[in-house]
Residue frames relative to the residue before (quaternion, step in Angstrom):
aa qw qx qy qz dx dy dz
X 1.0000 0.0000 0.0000 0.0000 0.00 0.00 0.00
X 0.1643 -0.7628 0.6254 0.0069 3.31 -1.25 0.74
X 0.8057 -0.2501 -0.1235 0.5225 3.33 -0.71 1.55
X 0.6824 -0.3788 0.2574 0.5698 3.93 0.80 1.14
X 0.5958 0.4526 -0.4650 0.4733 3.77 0.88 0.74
X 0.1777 -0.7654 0.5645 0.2529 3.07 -1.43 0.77
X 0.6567 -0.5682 0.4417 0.2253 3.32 -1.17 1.25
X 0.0055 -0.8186 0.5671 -0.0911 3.31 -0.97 0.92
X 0.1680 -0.8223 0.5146 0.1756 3.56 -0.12 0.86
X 0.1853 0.8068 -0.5571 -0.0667 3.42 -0.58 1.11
X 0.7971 -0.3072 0.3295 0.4021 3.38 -1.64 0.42
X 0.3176 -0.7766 0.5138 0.1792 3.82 -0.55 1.26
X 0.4523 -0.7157 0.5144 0.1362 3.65 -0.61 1.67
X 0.1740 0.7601 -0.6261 0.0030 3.37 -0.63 0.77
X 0.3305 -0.7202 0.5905 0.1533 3.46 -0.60 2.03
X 0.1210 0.5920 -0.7815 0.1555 3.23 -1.90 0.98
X 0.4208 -0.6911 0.5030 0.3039 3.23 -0.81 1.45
X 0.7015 0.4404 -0.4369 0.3508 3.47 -2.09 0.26
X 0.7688 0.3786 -0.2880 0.4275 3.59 -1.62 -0.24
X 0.7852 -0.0539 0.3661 0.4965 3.50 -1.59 -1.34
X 0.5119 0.6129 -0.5795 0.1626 3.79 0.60 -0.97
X 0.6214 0.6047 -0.4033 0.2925 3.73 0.23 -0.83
X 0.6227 0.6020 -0.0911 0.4916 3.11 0.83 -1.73
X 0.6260 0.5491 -0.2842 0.4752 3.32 0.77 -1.08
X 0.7104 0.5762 -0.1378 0.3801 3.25 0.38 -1.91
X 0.5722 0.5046 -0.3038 0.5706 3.85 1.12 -1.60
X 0.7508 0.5609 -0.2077 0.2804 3.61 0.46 -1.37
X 0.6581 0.3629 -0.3504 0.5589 3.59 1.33 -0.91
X 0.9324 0.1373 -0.2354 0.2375 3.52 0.18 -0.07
X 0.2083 0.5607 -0.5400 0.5922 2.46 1.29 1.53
X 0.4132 0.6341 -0.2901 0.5857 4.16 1.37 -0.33
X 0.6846 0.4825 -0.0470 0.5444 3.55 0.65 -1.84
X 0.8264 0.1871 -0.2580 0.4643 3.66 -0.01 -0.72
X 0.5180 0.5107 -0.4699 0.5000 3.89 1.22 -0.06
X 0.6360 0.3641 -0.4279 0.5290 3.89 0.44 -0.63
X 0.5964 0.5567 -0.4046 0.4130 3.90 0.01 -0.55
X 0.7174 0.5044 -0.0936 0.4713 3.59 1.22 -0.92
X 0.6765 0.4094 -0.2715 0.5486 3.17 1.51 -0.64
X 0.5520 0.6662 -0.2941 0.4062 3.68 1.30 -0.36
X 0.2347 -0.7313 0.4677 0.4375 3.22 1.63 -1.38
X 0.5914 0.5073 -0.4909 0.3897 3.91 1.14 0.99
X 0.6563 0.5227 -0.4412 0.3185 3.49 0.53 1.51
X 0.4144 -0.8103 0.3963 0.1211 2.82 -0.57 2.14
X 0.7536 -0.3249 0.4325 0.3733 3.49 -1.26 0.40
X 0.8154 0.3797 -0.1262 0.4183 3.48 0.56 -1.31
X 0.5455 0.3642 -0.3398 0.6740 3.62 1.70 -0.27
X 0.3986 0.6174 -0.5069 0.4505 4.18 0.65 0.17
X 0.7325 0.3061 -0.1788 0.5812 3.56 0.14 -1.72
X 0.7467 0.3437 -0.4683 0.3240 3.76 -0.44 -0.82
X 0.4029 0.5811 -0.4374 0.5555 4.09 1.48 -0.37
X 0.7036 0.5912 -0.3131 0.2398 3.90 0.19 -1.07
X 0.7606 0.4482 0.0300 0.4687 2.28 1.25 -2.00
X 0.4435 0.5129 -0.4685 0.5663 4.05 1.44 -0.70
X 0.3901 0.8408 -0.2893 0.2389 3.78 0.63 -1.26
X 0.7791 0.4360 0.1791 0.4133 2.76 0.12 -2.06
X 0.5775 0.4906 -0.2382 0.6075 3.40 1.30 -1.17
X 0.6883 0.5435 -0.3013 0.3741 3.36 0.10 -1.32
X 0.6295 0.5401 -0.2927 0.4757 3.91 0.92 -1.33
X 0.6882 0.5685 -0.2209 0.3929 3.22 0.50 -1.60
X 0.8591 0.2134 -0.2427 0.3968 3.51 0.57 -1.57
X 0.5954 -0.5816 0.4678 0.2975 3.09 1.46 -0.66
X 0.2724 -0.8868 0.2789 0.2480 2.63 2.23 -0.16
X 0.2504 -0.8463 0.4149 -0.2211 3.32 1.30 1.54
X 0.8397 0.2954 -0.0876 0.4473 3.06 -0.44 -2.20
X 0.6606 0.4856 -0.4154 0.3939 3.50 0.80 -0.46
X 0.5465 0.6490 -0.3311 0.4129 3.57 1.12 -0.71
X 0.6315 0.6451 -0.2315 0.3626 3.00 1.08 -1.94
X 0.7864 0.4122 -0.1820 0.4224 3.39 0.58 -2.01
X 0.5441 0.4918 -0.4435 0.5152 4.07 0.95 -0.48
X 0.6997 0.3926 -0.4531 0.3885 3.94 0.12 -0.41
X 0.8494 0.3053 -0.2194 0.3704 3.34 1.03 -0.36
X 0.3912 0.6283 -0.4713 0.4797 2.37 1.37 1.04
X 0.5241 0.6057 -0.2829 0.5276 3.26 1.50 -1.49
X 0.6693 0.5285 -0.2680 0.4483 3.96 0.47 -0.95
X 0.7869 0.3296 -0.2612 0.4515 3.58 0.96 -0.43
X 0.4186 -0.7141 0.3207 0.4604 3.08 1.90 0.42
X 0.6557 0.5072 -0.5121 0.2248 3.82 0.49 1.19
X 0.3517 -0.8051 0.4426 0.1796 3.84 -0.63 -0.23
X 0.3751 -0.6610 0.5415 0.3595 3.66 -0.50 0.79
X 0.2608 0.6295 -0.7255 -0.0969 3.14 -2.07 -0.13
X 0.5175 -0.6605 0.5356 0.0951 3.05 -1.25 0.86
X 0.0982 0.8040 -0.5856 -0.0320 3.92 -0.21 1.23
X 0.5601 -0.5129 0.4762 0.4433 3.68 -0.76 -0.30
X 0.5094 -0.7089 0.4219 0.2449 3.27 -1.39 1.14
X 0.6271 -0.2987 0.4781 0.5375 3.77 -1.28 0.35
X 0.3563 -0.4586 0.7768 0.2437 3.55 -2.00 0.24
X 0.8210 0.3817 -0.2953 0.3051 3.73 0.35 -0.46
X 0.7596 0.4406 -0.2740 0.3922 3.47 1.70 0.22
């Protein structure tokens, strides 16, 4: 465990618009916010904003998220997702 988290190795998500990606995308962290839940480290307030990212994601298809990784990918950077400090 790391900072009272257990570590999970999951399959590395590479977004690319079209196909399953969407579905995919709703699915890994929907993956992510069900383990968080089974630990007991999801707050009410990460519940709704999960609901509500959710919801976006159906609706747009999850577009803007596509959108903002290519241009990101064009400016020559890449997202990743690390765990937060315990102290901030």
């Amino acid at each position: 465990m790391i900072f009272g988290w257990q570590i999970f190795l999951l399959p590395v998500v590479v977004l690319s618009e079209g196909g399953d990606q969407p579905v995919l995308l709703r699915k890994a962290i929907r993956n992510v916010v069900e383990s968080c839940a089974k630990s007991d480290r999801l707050s009410d307030s990460a519940k709704q904003l999960h609901e509500k990212l959710d919801k976006m994601l159906t609706e747009s298809n999850a577009s803007e998220i596509y959108t903002f990784i290519e241009l990101l990918d064009a400016l020559g950077f890449r997202v990743a997702i690390a765990l937060k400090d315990p102290e901030s």
